[in-house]
C-alpha positions in Angstrom: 126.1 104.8 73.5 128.1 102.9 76.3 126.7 102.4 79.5 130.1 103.5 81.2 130.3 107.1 79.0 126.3 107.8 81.1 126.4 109.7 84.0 123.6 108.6 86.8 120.4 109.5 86.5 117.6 110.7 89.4 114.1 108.8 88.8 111.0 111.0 88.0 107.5 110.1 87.6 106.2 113.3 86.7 104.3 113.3 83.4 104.2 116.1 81.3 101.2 114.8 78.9 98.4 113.2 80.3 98.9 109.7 78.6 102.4 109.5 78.3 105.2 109.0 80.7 107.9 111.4 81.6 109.7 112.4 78.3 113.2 111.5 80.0 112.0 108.1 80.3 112.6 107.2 76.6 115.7 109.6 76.2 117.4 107.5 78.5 115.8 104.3 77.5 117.2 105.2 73.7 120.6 105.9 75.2 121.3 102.7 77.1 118.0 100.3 78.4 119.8 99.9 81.5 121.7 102.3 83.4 123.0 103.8 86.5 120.6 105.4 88.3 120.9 107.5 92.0 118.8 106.7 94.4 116.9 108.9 97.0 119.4 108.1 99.9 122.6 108.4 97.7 122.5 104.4 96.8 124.2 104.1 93.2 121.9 101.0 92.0 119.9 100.7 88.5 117.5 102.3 86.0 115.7 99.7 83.7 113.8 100.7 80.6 114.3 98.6 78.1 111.1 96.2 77.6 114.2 93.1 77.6 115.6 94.0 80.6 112.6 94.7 82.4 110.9 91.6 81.8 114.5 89.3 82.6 114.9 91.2 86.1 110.8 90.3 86.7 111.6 87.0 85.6 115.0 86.5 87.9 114.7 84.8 91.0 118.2 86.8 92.2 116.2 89.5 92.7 115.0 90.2 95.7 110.8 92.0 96.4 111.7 92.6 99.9 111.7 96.4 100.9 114.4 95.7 103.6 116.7 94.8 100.9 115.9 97.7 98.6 116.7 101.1 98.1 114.5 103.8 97.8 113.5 105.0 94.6 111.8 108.2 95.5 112.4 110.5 98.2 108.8 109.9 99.8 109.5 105.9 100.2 112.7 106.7 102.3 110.0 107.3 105.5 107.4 104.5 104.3 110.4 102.1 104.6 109.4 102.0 108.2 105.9 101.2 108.1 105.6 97.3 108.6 103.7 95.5 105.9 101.2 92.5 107.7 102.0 89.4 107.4 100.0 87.6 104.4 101.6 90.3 102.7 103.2 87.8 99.7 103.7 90.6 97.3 106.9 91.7 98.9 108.3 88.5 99.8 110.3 85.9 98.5 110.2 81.8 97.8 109.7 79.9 99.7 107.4 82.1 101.4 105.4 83.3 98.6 105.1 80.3 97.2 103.4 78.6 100.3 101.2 81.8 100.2 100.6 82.7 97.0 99.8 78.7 95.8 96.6 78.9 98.3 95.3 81.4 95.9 96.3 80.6 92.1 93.3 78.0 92.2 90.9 81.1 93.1 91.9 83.2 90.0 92.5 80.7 87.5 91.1 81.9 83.5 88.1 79.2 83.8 87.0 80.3 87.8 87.3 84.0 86.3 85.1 83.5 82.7 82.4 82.1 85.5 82.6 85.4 86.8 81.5 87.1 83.9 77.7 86.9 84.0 78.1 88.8 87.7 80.1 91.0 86.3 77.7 91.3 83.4 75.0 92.2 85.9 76.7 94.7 87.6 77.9 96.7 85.0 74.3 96.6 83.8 73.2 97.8 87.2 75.4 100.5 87.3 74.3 102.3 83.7 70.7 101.8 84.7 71.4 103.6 87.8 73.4 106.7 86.1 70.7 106.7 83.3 68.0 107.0 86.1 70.6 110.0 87.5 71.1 111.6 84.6 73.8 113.7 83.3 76.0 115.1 84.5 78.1 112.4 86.5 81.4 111.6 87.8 82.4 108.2 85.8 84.4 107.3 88.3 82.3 107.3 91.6 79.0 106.3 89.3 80.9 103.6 87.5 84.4 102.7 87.3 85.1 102.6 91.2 81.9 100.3 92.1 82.4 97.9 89.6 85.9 96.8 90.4 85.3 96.7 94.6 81.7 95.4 94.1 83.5 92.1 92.2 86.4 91.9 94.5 83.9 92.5 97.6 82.0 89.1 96.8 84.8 87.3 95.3 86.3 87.8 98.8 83.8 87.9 100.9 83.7 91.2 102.3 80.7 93.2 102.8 80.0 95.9 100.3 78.5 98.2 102.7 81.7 99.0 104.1 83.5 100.3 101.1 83.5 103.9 102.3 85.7 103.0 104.4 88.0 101.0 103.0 87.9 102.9 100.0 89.6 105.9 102.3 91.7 103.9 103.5 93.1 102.3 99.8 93.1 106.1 98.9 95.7 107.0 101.8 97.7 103.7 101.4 98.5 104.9 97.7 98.9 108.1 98.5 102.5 109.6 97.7 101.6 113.1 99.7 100.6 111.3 102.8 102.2 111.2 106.1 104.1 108.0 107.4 101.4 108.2 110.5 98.5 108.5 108.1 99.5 105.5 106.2 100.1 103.7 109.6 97.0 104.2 110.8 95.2 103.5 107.6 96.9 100.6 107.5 96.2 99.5 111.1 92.4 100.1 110.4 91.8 98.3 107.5 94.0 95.4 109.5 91.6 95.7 112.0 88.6 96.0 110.1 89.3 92.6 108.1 90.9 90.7 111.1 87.2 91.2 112.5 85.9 89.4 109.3 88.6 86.8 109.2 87.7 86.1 112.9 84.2 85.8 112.5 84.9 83.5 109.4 87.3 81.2 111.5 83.7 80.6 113.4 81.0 80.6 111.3 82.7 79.8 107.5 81.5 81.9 104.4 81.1 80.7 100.7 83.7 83.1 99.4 87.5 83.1 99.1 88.3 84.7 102.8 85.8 81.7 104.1 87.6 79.1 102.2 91.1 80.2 103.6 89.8 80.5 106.9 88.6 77.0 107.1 92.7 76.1 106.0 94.8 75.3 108.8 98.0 76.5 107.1 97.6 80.3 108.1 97.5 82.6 110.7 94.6 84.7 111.2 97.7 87.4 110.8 98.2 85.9 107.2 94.7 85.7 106.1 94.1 89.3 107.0 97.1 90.2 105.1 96.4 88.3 102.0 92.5 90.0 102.1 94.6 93.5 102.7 96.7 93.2 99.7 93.8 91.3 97.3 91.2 94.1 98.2 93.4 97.2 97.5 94.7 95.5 94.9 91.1 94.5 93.3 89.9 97.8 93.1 92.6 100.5 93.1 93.8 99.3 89.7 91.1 98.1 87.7 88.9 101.1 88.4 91.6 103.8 87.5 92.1 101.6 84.3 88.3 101.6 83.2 88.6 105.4 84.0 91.7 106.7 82.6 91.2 104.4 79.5 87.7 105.7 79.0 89.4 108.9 79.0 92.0 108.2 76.9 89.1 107.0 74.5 87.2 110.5 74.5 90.1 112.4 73.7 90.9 110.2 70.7 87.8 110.0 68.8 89.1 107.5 66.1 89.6 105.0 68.0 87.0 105.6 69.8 85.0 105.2 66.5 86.8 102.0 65.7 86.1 100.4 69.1 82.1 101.4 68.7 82.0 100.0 65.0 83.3 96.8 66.4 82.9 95.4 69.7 84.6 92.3 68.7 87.9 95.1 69.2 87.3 95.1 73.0 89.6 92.3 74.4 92.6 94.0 72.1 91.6 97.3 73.2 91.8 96.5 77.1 95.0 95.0 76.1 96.4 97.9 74.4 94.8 100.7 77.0 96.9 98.5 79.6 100.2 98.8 77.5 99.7 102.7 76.3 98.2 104.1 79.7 100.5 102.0 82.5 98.9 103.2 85.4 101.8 101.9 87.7 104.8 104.0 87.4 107.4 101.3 88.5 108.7 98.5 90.9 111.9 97.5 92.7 114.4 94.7 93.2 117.1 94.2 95.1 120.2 91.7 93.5 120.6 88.7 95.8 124.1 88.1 93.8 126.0 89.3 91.0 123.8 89.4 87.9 124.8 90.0 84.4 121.4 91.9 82.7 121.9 93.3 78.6 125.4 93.1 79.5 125.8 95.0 82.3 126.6 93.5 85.7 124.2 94.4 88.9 126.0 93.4 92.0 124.8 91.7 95.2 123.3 94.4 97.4 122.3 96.6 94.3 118.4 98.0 93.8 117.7 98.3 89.8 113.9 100.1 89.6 111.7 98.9 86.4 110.0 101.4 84.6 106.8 99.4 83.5 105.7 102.9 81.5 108.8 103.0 79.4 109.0 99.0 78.7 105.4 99.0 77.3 106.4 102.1 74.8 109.7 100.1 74.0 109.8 100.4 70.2 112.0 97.3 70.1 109.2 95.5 71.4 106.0 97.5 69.9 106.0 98.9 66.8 104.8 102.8 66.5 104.6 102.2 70.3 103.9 105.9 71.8 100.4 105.6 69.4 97.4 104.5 70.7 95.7 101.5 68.6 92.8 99.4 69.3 93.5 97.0 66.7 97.0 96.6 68.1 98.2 93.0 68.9 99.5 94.2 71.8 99.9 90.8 74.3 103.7 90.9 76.1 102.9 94.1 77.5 104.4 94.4 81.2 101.4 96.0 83.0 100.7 92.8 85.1 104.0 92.0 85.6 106.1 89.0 84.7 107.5 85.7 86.6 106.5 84.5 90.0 105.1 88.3 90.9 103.3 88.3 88.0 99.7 89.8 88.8 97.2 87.4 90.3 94.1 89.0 89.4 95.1 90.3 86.3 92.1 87.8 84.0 89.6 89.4 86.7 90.9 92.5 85.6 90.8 92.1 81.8 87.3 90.6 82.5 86.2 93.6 83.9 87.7 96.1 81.4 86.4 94.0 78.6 82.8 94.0 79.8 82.5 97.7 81.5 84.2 99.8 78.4 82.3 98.6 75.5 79.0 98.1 77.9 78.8 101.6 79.2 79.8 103.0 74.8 76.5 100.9 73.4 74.7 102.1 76.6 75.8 106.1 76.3 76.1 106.4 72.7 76.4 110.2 73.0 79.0 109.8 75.9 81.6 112.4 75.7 83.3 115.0 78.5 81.2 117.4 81.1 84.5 119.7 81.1 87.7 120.7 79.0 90.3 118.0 78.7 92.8 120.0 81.2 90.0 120.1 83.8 90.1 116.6 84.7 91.8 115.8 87.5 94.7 113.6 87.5 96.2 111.5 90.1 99.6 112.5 89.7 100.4 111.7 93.2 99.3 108.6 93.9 101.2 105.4 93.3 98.7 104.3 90.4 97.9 106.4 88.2 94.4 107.6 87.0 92.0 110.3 87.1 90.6 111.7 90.7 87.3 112.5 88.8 85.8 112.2 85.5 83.0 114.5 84.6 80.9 113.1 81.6 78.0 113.8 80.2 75.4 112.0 77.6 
């Protein structure tokens, strides 16, 4: 069908099956894999779908990351648009600043400074099972497992003290939050600001043997800018990774044979984190904004234009992955678009594959008899937050 015969269409993110995107999402991706789409404040911009036109848009330095020269998507971002981002924040902005930022930290999160991490990570997974073994069942997977895993690695990669996570755990939560207020975002933003400007400060004077102490000892940033970059690397390092190991340990219990298939052969686990990143896509999309006229799958986005990617619907693309709304372990299932593509591409994402690889199989072999504490439509779901994932996950053993 041609693009021009296609009315508009109004984004949703409301899923109707638990580990699947909205249904519209691959009506309209099979009708045209880029599209008009109508924006929350009447903007006539973009819809991309299409696995193709995703990943060139990701990979096009024409388009902008910059909220200020976006439209938004949703109708609860047109408020949010307000609330300042810190500086150090590099995931919204644009070379050359990102690059002077971001370069600091490619070295940090390199595969081979990541694979040394594993025997840490190794330990604390460990820790963690003995812990909920010496509980017992029942327990919440995600506040016994898949939540302290993540910020515990991302804590001392960092530097920032583990004793704290209550609170900056809260304030993650809110930041991601769809249903919160602008003032409640603010002001969980402005405290976790605060609350890490204290540590960067304290690292400026006395330096640490962790990632915050070695930027602290550089004299190309602010204070301002290393706060920001330990803002957006600790919400990051957490918030994603533990609603993966969750949700994909869910989606693994409610499909027993490849649950079977993954327990039979461990040697399944790097392809299976792979594959639970494509299937599940825990973040529901991101924006651009067209710095000039761009021609995308033959379709021309103009200067000023925002075109919104649907990660969820490229990753089930059946151009790119065959059988792709099926759930496989064995599934070669690299060129997925969870992480992102180009310059933006996800910094952390080995760490995060690292820790998906280790925790899933690890806490199988450990709980062989691991299965749910309550019916499958009990669980639940974060449905409005900005990643996906499960709120809680009663198991039992």
């Amino acid at each position: 069908m041609n693009e021009a015969d296609l009315g508009p269409v109004t984004l949703t993110v409301a899923r109707h099956d638990t580990f699947d995107p909205p249904p519209e999402l691959s009506l309209w991706r099979q009708e045209a894999p880029l599209r008009r789409m109508t924006y929350a404040d009447g903007h006539l911009g973009w819809l991309a779908t299409g696995h193709s036109a995703v990943r060139s848009i990701l990979a096009d330095n024409r388009f902008s990351t910059r909220i200020e020269l976006q439209h938004p998507a949703l109708p609860y971002m047109i408020k949010q648009r307000a609330i300042p981002l810190p500086p150090g924040f590099f995931l919204r902005m644009d070379p050359p600043d990102h690059t002077r930022l971001r370069r600091l930290l490619t070295g940090q999160f390199t595969v081979r400074r990541m694979r040394q991490l594993e025997p840490r990570i190794e330990k604390i997974v460990a820790e963690r099972l003995d812990e909920m073994e010496r509980q017992g069942p029942p327990a919440d997977l995600v506040s016994a497992f898949a939540l302290p895993i993540p910020s515990l690695v991302i804590c001392e990669l960092l530097g920032v003290p583990y004793t704290d996570h209550d609170r900056f755990q809260h304030d993650s939560a809110v930041i991601v939050s769809r249903e919160e207020s602008e003032q409640r975002k603010i002001e969980a933003l402005a405290d976790l600001f605060s609350y890490l400007h204290e540590l960067v400060l304290s690292k400026r004077a006395k330096p640490t043997d962790d990632l915050l102490g070695g930027l602290a000892e550089s004299d190309e940033l602010t204070d301002e800018e290393i706060t920001g970059i330990a803002l957006l690397l600790l919400v990051a390092g957490h918030e994603t990774t533990a609603n993966m190991i969750a949700l994909g340990t869910y989606a693994l219990l409610c499909n027993p044979p490849q649950l079977a298939a993954l327990r039979a052969d461990p040697s399944l686990a790097a392809g299976a984190a792979e594959e639970l990143l494509r299937y599940l896509t825990i973040v529901d999309f991101t924006t651009r904004g067209a710095l000039e006229d761009v021609e995308i799958e033959g379709q021309t986005i103009r200067a000023g234009e925002t075109v919104t990617l649907s990660l969820p619907a490229a990753n089930r693309d059946p151009e790119r992955f065959e059988e792709a709304d099926d759930f496989d372990v064995s599934r070669q299932a690299g060129g997925h678009l969870s992480f992102g593509h180009g310059i933006h591409q996800c910094l952390g994402q080995q760490l995060a594959r690292n820790e998906m690889r280790i925790a899933i199989p690890a806490l199988l072999e450990r709980l062989p008899g691991l299965r749910l504490a309550v019916p499958e439509e009990e669980v639940p779901m974060r449905s409005a937050m900005a990643i996906y994932g499960v709120h809680r996950l009663p198991v039992t053993w």
